[in-house]
C-alpha positions as a Markdown table, in Angstrom:
| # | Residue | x | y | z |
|---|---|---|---|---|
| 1 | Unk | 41.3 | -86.5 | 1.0 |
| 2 | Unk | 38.6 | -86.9 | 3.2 |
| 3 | Unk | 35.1 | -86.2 | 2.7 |
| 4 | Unk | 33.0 | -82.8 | 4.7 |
| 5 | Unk | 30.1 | -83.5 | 6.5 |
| 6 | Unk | 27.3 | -81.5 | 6.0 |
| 7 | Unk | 26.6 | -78.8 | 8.6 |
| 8 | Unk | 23.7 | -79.9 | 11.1 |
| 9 | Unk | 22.2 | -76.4 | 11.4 |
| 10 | Unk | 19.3 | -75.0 | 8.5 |
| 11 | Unk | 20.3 | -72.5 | 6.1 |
| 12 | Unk | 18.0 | -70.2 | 8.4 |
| 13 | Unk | 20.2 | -71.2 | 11.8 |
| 14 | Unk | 23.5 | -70.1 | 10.1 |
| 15 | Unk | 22.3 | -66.9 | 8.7 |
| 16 | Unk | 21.1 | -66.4 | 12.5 |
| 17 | Unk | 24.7 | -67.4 | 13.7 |
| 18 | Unk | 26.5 | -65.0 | 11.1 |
| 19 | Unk | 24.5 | -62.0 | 12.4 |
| 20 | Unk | 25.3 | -62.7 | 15.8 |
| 21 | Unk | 29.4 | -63.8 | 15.2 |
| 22 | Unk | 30.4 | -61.7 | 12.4 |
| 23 | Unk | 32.9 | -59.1 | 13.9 |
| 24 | Unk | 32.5 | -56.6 | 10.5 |
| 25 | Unk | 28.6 | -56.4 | 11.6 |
| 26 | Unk | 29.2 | -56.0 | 15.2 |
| 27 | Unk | 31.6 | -52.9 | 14.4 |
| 28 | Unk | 29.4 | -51.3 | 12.2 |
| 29 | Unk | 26.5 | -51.8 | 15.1 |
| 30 | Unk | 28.9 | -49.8 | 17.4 |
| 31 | Unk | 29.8 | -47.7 | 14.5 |
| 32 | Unk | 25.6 | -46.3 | 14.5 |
| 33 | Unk | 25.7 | -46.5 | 18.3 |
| 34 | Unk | 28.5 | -43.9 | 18.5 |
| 35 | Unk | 26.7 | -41.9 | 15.6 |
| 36 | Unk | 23.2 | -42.1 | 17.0 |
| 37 | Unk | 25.1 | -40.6 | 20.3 |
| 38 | Unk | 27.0 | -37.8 | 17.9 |
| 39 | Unk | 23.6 | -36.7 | 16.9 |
| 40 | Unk | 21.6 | -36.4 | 20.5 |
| 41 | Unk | 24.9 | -34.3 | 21.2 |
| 42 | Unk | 24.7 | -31.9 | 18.3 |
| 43 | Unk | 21.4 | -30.7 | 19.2 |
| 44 | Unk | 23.1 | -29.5 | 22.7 |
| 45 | Unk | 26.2 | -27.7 | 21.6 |
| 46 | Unk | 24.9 | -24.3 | 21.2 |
| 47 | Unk | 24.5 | -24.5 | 24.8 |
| 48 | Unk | 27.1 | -22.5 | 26.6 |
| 49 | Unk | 26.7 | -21.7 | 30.4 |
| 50 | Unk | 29.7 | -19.9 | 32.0 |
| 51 | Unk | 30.0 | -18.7 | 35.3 |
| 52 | Unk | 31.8 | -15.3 | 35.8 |
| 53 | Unk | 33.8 | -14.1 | 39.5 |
| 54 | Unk | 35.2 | -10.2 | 39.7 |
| 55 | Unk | 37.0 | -9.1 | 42.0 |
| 56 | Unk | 37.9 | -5.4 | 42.2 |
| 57 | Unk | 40.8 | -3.5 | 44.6 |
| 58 | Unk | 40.0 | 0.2 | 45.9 |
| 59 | Unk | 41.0 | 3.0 | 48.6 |
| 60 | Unk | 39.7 | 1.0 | 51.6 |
| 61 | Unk | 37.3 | -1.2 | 50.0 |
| 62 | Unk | 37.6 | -4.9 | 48.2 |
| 63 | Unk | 34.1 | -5.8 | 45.8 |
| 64 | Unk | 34.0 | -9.2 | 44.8 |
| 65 | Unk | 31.0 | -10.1 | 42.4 |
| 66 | Unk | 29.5 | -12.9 | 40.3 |
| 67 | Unk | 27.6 | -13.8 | 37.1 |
| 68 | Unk | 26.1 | -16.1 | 34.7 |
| 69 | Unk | 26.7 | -16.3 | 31.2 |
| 70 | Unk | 24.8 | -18.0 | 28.6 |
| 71 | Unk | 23.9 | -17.7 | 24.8 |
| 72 | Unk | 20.9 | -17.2 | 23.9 |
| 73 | Unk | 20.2 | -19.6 | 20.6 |
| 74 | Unk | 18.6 | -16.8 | 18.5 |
| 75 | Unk | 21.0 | -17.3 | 15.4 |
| 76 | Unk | 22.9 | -20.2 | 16.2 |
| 77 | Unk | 21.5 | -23.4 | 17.1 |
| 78 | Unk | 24.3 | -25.5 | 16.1 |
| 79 | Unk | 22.2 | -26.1 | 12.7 |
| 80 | Unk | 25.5 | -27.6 | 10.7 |
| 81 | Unk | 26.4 | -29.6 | 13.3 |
| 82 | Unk | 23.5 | -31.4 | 13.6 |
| 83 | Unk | 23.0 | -31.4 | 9.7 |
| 84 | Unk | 26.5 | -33.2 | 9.2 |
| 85 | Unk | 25.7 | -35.5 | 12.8 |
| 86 | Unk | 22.5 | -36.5 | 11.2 |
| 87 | Unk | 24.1 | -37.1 | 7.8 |
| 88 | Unk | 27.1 | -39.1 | 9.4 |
| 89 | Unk | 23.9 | -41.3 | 11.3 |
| 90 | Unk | 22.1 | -41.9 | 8.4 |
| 91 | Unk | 25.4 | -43.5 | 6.5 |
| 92 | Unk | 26.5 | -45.8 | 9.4 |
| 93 | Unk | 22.8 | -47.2 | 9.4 |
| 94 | Unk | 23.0 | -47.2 | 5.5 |
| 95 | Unk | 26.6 | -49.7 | 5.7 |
| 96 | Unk | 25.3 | -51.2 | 8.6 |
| 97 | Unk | 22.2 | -52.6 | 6.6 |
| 98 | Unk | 24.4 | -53.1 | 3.4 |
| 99 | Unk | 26.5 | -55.5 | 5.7 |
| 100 | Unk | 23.6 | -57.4 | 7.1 |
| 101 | Unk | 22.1 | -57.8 | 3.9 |
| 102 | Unk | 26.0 | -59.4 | 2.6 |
| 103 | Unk | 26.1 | -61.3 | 5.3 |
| 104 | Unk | 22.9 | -63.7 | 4.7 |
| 105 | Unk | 23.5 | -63.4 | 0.6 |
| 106 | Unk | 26.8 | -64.8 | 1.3 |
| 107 | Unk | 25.8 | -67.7 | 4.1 |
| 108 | Unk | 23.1 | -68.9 | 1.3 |
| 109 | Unk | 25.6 | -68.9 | -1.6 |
| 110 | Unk | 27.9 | -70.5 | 0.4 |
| 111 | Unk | 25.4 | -73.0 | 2.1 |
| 112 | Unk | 23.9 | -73.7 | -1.6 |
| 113 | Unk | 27.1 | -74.3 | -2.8 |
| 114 | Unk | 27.8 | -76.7 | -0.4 |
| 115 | Unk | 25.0 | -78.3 | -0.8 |
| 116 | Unk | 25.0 | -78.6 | -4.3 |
| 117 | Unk | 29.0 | -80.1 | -4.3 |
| 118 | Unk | 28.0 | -82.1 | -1.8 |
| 119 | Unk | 25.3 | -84.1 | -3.8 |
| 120 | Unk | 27.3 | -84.1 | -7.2 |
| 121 | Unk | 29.7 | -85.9 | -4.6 |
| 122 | Unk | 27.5 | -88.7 | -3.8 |
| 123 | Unk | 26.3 | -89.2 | -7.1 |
| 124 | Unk | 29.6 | -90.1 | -8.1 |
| 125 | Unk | 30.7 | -92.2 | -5.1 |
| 126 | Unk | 27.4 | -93.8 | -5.1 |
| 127 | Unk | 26.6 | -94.5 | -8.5 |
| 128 | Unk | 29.1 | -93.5 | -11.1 |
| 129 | Unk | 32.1 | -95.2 | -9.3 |
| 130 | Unk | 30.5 | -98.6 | -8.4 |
| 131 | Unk | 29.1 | -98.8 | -12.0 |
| 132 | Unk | 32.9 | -97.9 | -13.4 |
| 133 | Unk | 34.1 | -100.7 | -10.9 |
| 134 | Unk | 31.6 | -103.4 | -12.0 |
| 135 | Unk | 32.5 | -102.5 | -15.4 |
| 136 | Unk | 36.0 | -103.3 | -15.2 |
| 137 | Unk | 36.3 | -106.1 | -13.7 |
| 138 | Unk | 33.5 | -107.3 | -16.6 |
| 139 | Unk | 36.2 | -105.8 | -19.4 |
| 140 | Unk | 39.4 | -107.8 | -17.2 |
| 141 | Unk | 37.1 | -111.1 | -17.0 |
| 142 | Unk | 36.1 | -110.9 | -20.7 |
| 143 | Unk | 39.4 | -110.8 | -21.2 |
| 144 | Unk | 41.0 | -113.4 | -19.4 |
| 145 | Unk | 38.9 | -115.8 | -21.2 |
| 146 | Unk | 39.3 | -114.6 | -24.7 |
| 147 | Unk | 36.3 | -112.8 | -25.1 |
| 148 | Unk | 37.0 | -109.3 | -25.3 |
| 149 | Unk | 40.1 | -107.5 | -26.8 |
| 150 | Unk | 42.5 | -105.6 | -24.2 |
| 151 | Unk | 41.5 | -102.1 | -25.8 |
| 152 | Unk | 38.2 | -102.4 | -23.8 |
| 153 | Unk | 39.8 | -103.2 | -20.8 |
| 154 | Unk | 42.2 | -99.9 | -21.6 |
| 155 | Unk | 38.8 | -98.0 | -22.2 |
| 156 | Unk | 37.2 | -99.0 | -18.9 |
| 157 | Unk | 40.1 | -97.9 | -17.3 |
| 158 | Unk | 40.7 | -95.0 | -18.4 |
| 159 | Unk | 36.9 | -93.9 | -17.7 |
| 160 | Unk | 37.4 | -95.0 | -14.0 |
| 161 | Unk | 40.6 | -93.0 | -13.6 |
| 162 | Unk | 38.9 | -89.7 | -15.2 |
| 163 | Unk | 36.1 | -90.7 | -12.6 |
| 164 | Unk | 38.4 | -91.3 | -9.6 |
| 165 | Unk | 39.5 | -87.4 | -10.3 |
| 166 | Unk | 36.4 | -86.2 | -10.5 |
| 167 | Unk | 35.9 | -87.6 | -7.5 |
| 168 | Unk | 39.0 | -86.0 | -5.8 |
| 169 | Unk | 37.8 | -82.3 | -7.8 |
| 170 | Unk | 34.0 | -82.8 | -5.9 |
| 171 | Unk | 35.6 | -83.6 | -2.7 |
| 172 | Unk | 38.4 | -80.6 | -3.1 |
| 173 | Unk | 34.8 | -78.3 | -3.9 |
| 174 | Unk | 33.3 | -79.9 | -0.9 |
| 175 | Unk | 36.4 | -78.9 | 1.2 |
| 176 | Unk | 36.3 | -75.3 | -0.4 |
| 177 | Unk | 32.6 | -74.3 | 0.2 |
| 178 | Unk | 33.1 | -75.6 | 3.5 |
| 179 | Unk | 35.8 | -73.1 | 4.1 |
| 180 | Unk | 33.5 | -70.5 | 2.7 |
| 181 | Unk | 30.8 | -71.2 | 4.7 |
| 182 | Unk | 33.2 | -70.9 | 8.0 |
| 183 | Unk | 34.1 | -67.4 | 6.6 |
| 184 | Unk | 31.0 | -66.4 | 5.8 |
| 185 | Unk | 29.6 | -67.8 | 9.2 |
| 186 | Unk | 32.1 | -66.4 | 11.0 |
| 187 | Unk | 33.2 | -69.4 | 13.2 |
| 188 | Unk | 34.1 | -72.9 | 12.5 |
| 189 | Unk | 31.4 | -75.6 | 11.6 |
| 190 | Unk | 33.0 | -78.3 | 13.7 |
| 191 | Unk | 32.4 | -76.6 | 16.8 |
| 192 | Unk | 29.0 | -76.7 | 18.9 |
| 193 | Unk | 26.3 | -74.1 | 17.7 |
| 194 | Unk | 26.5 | -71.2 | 19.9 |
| 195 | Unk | 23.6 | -69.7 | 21.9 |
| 196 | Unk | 23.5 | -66.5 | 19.0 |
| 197 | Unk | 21.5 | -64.4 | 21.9 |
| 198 | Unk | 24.3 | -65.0 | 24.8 |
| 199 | Unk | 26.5 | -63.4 | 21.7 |
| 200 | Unk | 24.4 | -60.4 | 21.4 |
| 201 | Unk | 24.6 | -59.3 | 24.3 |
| 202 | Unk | 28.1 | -60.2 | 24.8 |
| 203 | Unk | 29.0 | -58.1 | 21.7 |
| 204 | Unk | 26.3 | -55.4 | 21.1 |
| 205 | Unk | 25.7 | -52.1 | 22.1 |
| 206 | Unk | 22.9 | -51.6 | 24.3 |
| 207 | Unk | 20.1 | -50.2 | 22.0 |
| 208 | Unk | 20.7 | -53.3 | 20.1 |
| 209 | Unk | 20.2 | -55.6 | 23.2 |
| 210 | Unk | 17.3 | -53.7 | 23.8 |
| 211 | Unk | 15.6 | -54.1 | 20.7 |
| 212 | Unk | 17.0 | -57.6 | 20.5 |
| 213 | Unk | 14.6 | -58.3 | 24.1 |
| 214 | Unk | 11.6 | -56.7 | 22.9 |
| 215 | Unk | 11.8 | -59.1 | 20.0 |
């Protein structure tokens, strides 16, 4: 089983990379895009302009006339449309933020993690297995010339085996926060870092690219 390498972007640069590759936060970007557009148009459907042509037939005459037709938003300016438009805004916003925020908590855990499994990895490849080594071939040489009794070399033995699986479990861990990391990254780690702002404004709608550039 071979061993993952550590990422070579920062914590920071992946959580920068999530929020720009992550397709649940892009959708609910467009999801407050369409919303934010839902709620403009609310305010203008009370509006209602209709233009009127009558034509009327008599003894020796033809009268063809025109009008205008509009409502005049006295009583009715649309007030639970925009209400529920507003209210439908507000949520999408609300999940959009709840996503974001998931997003870098699960890029930390999963970078910590990695981390973490990764060191616990190299303790025991650096110093728990040549020490386990060392001390067997001690317990087989004692042996050989009459100086120890088998039962230590069956000891030793058996603590380098349980440490040979620990290694295997740490390098399995390794390989699984790795995979969590990808997931929570949204792309795979082996690949070349990607330019997060050509992503942006590949993938976002254009309030978001706009606010993105004044930044």
């Amino acid at each position: 089983m071979s061993t993952p390498l550590l990422p070579v972007q920062s914590e920071d640069e992946l959580v920068h990379e999530a929020l720009a590759c992550r397709p649940d936060l892009h959708s609910a970007k467009w999801a407050v895009a369409a919303a934010r557009e839902r709620s403009k148009l609310s305010r203008w459907l009370w509006l209602r302009l209709d233009g009127a042509l009558d034509v009327r037939d008599g003894p020796g005459y033809t009268r063809t006339g025109t009008g205008l037709r509009f409502d005049v938003p006295i009583f009715n300016r649309n007030q639970g449309g925009i209400l529920r438009a507003d209210w439908e805004l507000n949520a999408a916003l609300h999940n959009r933020d709840a996503i974001s925020d998931q997003i870098v908590a699960d890029v930390k855990t999963a970078y910590r993690q990695l981390d973490q499994a990764y060191r616990n990895l190299e303790i025991l490849k650096k110093d728990v297995e040549p020490a386990l080594v060392e001390a067997l071939q001690i317990a087989k040489k004692g042996f050989e010339d009459g100086g120890s009794d088998y039962l230590i070399v069956l000891q030793t033995t058996n603590q380098y085996l349980i440490a040979k699986g620990q290694i295997l479990n740490q390098t399995a861990a390794c390989n699984r926060a790795v995979a969590e990391l990808e997931r929570s990254v949204g792309r795979s780690l082996i690949a070349p870092p990607l330019a997060a702002a050509e992503v942006l404004a590949a993938t976002s709608p254009p309030a978001d690219i706009d606010a993105n550039a004044v930044k």
